[in-house]
C-alpha positions in Angstrom: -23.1 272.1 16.7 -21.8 270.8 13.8 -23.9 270.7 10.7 -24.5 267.3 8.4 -22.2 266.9 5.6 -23.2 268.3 2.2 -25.7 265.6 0.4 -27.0 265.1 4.1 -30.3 265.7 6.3 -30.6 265.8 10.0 -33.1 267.1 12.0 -33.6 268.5 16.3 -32.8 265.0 17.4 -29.3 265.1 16.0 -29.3 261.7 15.9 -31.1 261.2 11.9 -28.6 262.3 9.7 -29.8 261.0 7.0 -28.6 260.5 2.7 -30.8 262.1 0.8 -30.3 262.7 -3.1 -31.3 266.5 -3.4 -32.2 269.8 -1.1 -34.6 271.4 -3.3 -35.7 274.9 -1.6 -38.8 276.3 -3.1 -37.6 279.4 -5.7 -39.8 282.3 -4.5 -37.7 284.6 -6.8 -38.8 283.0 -9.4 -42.6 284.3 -11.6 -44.3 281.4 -10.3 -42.8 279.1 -7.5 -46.1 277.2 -7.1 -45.5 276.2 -10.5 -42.4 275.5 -10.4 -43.1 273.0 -6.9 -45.6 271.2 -8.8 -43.0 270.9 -12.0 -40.9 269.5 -8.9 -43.3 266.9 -7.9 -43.9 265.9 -11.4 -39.8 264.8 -11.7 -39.7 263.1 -8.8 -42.7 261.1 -9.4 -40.7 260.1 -13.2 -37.6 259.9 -11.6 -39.2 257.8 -9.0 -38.2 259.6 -5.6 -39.9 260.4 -2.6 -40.4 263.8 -1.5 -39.8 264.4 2.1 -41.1 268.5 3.2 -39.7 270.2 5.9 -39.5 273.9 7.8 -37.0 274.3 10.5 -36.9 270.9 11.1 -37.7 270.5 15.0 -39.2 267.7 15.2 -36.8 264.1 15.9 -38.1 261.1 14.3 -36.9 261.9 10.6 -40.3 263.3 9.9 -38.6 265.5 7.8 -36.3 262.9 5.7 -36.7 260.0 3.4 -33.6 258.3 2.5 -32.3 258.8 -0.6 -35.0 261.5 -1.2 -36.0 264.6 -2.6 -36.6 267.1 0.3 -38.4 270.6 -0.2 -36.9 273.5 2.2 -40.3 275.0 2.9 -38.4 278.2 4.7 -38.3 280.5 1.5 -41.9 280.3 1.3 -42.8 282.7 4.3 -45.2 285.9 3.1 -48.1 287.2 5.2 -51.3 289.2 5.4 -53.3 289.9 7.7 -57.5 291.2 7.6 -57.8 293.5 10.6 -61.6 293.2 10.2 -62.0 289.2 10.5 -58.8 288.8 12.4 -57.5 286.7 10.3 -53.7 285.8 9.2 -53.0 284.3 5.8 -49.5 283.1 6.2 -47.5 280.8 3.9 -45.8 277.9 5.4 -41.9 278.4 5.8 -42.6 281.6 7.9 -41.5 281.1 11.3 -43.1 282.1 14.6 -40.5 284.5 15.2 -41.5 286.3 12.2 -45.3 286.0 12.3 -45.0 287.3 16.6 -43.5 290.9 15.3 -45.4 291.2 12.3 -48.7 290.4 14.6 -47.2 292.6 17.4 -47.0 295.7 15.3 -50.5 295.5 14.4 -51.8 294.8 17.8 -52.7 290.7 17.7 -51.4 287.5 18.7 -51.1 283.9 18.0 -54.0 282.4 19.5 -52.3 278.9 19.7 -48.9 278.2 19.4 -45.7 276.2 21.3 -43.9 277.9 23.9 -40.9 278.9 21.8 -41.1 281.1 18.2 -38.6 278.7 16.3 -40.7 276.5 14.7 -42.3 277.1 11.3 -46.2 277.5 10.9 -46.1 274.5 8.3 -44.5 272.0 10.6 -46.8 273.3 13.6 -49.8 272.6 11.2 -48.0 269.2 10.5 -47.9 267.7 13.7 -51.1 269.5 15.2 -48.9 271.2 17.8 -51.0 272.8 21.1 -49.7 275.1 23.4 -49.9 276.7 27.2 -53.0 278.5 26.5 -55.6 278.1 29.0 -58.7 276.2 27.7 -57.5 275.5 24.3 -57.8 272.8 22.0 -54.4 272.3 19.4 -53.8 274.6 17.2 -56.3 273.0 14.5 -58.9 274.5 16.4 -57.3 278.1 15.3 -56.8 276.9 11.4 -59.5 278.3 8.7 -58.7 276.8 6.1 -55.0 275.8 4.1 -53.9 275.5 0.5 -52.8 272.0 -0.4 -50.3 271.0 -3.1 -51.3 267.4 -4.0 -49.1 264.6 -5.3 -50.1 265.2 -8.9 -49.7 269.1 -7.9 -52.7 270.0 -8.6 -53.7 272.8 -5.5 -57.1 272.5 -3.5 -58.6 274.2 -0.9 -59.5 272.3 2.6 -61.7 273.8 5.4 -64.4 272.3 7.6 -66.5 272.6 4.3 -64.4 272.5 1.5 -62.2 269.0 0.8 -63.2 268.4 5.0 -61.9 264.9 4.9 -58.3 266.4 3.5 -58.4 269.2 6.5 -58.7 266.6 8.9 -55.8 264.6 7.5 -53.4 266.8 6.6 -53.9 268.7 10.1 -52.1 266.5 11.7 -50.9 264.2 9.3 -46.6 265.0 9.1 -46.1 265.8 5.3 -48.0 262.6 3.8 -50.9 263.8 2.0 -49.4 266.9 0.2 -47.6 270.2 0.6 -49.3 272.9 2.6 -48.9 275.7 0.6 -50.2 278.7 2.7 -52.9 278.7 5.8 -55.5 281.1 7.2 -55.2 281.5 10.9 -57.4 283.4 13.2 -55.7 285.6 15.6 -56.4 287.8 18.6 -55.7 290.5 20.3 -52.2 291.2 22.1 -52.8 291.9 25.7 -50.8 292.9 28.9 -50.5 289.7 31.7 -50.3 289.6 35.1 -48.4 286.4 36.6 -49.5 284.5 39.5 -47.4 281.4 41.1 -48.4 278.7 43.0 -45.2 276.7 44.9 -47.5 273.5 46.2 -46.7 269.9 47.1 -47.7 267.8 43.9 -50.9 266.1 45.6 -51.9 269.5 46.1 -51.7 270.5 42.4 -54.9 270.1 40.9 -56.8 271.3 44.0 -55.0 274.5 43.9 -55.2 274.8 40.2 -59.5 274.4 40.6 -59.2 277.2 43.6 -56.7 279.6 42.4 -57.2 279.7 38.8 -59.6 277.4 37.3 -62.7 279.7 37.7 -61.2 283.1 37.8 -62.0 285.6 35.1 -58.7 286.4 33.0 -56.8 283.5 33.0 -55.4 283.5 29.5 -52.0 280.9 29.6 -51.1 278.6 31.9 -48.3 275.8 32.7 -46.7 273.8 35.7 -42.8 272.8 36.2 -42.2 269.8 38.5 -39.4 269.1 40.7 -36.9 267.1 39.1 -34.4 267.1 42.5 -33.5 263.3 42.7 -34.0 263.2 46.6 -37.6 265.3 46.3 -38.2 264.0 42.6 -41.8 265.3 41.4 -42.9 265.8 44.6 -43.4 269.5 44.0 -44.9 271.9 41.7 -45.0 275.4 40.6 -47.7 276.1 39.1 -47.4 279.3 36.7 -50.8 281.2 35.6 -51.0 284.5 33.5 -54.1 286.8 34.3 -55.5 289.6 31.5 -54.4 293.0 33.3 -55.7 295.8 30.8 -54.9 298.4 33.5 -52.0 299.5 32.6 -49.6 299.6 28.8 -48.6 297.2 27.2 -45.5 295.9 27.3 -42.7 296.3 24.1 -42.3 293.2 22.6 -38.3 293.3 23.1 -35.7 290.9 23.4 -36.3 288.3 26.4 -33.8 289.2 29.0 -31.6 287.7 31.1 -30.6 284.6 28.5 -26.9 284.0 29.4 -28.5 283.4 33.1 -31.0 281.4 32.1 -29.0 279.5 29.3 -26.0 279.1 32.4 -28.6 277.8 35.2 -30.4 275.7 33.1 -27.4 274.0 31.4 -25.9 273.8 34.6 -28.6 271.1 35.8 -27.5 268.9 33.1 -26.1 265.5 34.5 -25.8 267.1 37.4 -27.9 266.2 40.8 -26.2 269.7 42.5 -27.1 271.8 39.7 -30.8 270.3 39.7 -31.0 271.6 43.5 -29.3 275.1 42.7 -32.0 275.3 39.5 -34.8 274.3 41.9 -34.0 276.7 44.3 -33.4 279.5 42.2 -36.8 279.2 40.4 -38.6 278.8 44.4 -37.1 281.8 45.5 -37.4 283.6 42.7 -41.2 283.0 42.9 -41.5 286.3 45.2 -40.0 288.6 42.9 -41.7 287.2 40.4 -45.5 287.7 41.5 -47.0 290.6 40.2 -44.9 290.8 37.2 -46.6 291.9 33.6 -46.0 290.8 30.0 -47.5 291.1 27.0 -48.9 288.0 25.3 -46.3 288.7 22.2 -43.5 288.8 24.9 -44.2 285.3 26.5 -44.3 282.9 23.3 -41.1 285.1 21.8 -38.6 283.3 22.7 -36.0 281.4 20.5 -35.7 277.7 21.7 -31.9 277.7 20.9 -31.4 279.7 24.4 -31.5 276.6 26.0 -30.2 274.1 23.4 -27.6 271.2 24.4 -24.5 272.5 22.1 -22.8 269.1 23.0 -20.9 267.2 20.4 -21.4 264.3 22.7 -25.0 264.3 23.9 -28.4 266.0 22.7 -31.6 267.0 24.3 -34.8 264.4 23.2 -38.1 265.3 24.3 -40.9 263.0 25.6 -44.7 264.0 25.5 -47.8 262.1 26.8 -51.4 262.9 27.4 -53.3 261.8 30.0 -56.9 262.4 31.3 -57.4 265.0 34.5 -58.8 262.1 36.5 -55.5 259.6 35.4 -52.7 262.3 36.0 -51.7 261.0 39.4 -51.2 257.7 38.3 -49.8 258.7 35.7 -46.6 260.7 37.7 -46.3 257.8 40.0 -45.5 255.9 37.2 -42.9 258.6 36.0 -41.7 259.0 39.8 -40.7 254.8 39.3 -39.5 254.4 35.5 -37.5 257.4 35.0 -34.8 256.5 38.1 -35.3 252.8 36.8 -33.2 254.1 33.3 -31.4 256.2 35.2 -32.6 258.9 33.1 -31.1 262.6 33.0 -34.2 264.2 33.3 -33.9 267.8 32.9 -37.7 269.4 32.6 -40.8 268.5 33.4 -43.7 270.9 32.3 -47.3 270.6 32.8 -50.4 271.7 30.3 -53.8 271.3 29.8 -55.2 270.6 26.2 -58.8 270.1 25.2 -60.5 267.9 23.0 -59.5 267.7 19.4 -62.5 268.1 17.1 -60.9 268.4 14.0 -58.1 266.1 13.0 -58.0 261.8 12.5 -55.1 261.3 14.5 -55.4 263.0 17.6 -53.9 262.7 20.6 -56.5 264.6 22.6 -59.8 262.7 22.2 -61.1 264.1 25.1 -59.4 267.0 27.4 -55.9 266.0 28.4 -53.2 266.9 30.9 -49.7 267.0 28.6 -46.5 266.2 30.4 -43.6 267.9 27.9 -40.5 265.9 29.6 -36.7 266.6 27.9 -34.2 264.1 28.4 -30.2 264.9 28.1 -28.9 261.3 25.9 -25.4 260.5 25.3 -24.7 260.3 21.4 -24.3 256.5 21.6 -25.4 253.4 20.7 -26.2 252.6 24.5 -27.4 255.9 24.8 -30.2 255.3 22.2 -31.0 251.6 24.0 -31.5 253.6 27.4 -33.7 256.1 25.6 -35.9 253.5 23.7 -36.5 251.9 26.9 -37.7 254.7 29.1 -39.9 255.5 26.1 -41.1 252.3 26.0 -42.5 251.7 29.2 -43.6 255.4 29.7 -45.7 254.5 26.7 -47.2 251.4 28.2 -47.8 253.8 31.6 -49.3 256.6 29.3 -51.8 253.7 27.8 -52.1 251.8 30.8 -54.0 255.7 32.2 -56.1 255.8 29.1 -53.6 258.3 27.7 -51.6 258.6 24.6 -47.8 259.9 23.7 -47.2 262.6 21.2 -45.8 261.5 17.5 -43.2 264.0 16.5 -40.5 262.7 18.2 -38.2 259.7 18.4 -39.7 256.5 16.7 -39.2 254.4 19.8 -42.1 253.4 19.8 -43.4 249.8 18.7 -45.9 248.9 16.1 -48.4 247.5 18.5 -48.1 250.5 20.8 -47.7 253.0 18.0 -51.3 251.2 16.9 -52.5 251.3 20.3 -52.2 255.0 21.0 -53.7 255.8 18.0 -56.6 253.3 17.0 -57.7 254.9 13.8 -53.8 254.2 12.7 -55.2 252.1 9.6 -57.9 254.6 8.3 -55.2 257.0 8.4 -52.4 255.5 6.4 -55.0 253.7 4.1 -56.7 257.4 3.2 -52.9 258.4 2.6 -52.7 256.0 -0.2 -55.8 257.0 -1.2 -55.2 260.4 -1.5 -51.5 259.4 -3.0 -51.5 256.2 -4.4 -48.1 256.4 -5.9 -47.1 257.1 -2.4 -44.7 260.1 -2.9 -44.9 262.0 0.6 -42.9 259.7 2.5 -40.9 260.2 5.9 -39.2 258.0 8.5 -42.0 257.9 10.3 -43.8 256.7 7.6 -41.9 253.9 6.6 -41.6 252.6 10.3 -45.5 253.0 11.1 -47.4 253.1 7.5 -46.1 250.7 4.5 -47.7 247.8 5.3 -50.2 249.0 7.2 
C-alpha cells in the first residue's frame, strides 16, 4: 500500500488523505517531552492551527486529521509499569497492544478489555471507547482508573470517577477533542489457558443455543459469533465461538499466530468473490471438528496483528460497519441486514457477533443498556461511485439500527447524516457544547468534528 505524499495524512480507510501543515511526533528523547507538548500547543494556539492527535491511526473518518493542521504522532510516547499488587498497568498512550500483550505476558496478566487485534494504540482505544469479545463486559472504560490529560492551555490534570469526573467521562470516548491523553492506569488480569467450544447452528437458533450452551456455564471468559455471508445461504447460519477457563493443564507460549499465509490466502480469496465465500464457509464448518477441544492462552487469542488480513489493493480498501442493537431487537435487526446489504450489492466479507454491556461511564455511548454488536467489513472500490454505494448502505443500515432501538459505532466513515448522527446519540449537544467549554478556543479539532460539532 502506498503511503500519502510527504506534507500528507491518511488514515485505515485509505480514503482521507488529507493536507495538513506539520507532523509533529512527541520528542521523548528529549529532558521533558510533556513540556515540550504543551510549548507545542501554546504555538499552535498563536499561530492559530488546530491540533489533530493520533496513534496508529485505525480508525476511518479522519478522526485523526484536521486539514491544514498540526497533528501529534502520539506513537513515541509508549513506556509502561505495572503494580503486581493492585494489578494495575500504567501505560502512556502511543504504546500499542502488541507491545503492552508481551510485556503483560511475561509477568503473568492480560488485557482485560481490548479489540480482537493488537494494532491499535491504547490512546486511540481510550479515544473511541473501543469494547471487545470478552464475555460479560462493558467497553473498555469500565477497565480505565484513571488518565493524565494535557489540556488546551497544557496545563495536565488528573481524571477518574472522583477526580475532574465530568472530564473522564468526556474524554473516554470523546475522539481527541477535549485534550491529549497523556498516560492511563488500566487494571489488568490474570493470563489464563482456554478451552474452545463451537456451536455450528441455524441463525434462529443462535441465541437459544448461546442461553443453553454457554450463557450460564462457569468459565466462559470470551466469546464471539461469525455469520454466513454465502449469497445463496446469506446469514442464515452461525458459528458461534466460546472460550472456557481450563487451568488443568500449562499455559500456552504466547508465540507467533500460526498459519497466516492460509488464513491471509482463504480470507482474501472471498473477496468479490461468491466461490470463494462458499470455499471460506466451508472451510471454517469443517474445520469446526478439529477445532473443538483446542487451548490458548488469553495473551495468544487478542495477539494478533490486523494487517494479516488487510486489503493490499491499490484499487479498493476494506471499511468497516458497526451497530448495536438490544438482545430482544437482534433478529430484526439481521432481517434488515439479510434485505439492505444485497439491495447495494454490497461485497460483504465478515460478519461477527458480540455482546457488550451497559456503559456506565462515558457521555457518548453507544451501549446504554446491554447490546448485541454486529462488526461488519465491507471490500469498496476506490471510486467516486464506490463511496456513493458505501454512504448508502450505511445510510439505511443506520436507519435499521435506530429503527431496533440501536445505535452505529462512530469511528468510522462519516456517512452518516446530521439528523441521524443526532439521533444515535441524543446527548450529541451536551457533548460538543462541554467541548467548547472545556476548549473554548476550539483547538482539538478532527473531521469528525467539523462534520458533527461546529455548529452544534
Amino acid at each position: 500500500m502506498n503511503e500519502p505524499p510527504p506534507g500528507y495524512l491518511d488514515d485505515a480507510s485509505r480514503l482521507n488523505q488529507t493536507k495538513v501543515v506539520e507532523v509533529w511526533s512527541v520528542p521523548v528523547d528529549e529532558e521533558d517531552p510533556e513540556a515540550q507538548l504543551a510549548q507545542l500547543l501554546a504555538r499552535a494556539k498563536a499561530q492559530r492551527r488546530h491540533v489533530s492527535i493520533a496513534g496508529a491511526r485505525h480508525s476511518m473518518g479522519g478522526h485523526t486529521i484536521y486539514p491544514g493542521g498540526i497533528a501529534i504522532n502520539m506513537l513515541p510516547l509508549n513506556q509502561m509499569e505495572l503494580d503486581e499488587d493492585r494489578d494495575l498497568l500504567t501505560v502512556q498512550a502511543g504504546a500499542l497492544w502488541a507491545d503492552v500483550i508481551p510485556y503483560l505476558d511475561e509477568r503473568g496478566r492480560s488485557v482485560q478489555i481490548m479489540q480482537s487485534n493488537n494494532s491499535f494504540s491504547v490512546g486511540g482505544s481510550i479515544s473511541v471507547n473501543c469494547h471487545g469479545w470478552q464475555y460479560g463486559r462493558p467497553p473498555i472504560c469500565s477497565t480505565v482508573e484513571s488518565f493524565r490529560l494535557m489540556q488546551a492551555d497544557g496545563t495536565i490534570v488528573r481524571c477518574s470517577r472522583e477526580e475532574n469526573a465530568e472530564l473522564f467521562s468526556l474524554a473516554l470516548g470523546g475522539y481527541g477533542l477535549f485534550g491529549i491523553i497523556l498516560d492511563v492506569e488500566l487494571r489488568v488480569t490474570a493470563n489464563e489457558r482456554y478451552r474452545l467450544e463451537q456451536h455450528l447452528v441455524p441463525i434462529d437458533e443462535a441465541l437459544t443455543t448461546f442461553d443453553t450452551q454457554i450463557k450460564n456455564r462457569p468459565g466462559v471468559e470470551m466469546v464471539y459469533a461469525r455469520m454466513n455471508i454465502v449469497p445463496d445461504t446469506f446469514l442464515d447460519e452461525v458459528i458461534i465461538n466460546a472460550f472456557f477457563r481450563d487451568p488443568d493443564g500449562e499455559i500456552p507460549a504466547l508465540g507467533e499466530p500460526g498459519m497466516a499465509d492460509l488464513k491471509r490466502a482463504v480470507f482474501r480469496g472471498s473477496a468479490d468473490s461468491d466461490y470463494g465465500k462458499e470455499l471460506r464457509w466451508s472451510a471454517e464448518t469443517k474445520l469446526q471438528p478439529l477445532l473443538a477441544g483446542k487451548t490458548f492462552s488469553r495473551n495468544q487469542l487478542l495477539n494478533e496483528d490486523v494487517s494479516v488480513l488487510q486489503n493490499r489493493s491499490a484499487d479498493s480498501t476494506d471499511i468497516l460497519h458497526e451497530y448495536f442493537v438490544p438482545r430482544q431487537r437482534a433478529a430484526g435487526f439481521v432481517d434488515a441486514m439479510r434485505r439492505i446489504i444485497p439491495q447495494h450489492d454490497a461485497d460483504l466479507l465478515n460478519v461477527t457477533i458480540r455482546a457488550v454491556n451497559e456503559d456506565e461511564d462515558t457521555l457518548l455511548r453507544y451501549a446504554d443498556q446491554p447490546m448485541v454488536a454486529f462488526v461488519m467489513l465491507f471490500v469498496q472500490d476506490k471510486t467516486a461511485s464506490g463511496e456513493a454505494n458505501m454512504q448508502a448502505l450505511a445510510r439505511d443500515l443506520i436507519d435499521a439500527a435506530a429503527q431496533h432501538q440501536g445505535r452505529y459505532y462512530l469511528p468510522y466513515r462519516l456517512h452518516a447524516t446530521r439528523e441521524q448522527f443526532e439521533t444515535a446519540y441524543p446527548r450529541a449537544k451536551e457533548f460538543f457544547d462541554k467541548k467548547r467549554h472545556y476548549d473554548p478556543d476550539e483547538l482539538f479539532q478532527n473531521q469528525f468534528y467539523l462534520k458533527y460539532g461546529q455548529g452544534s
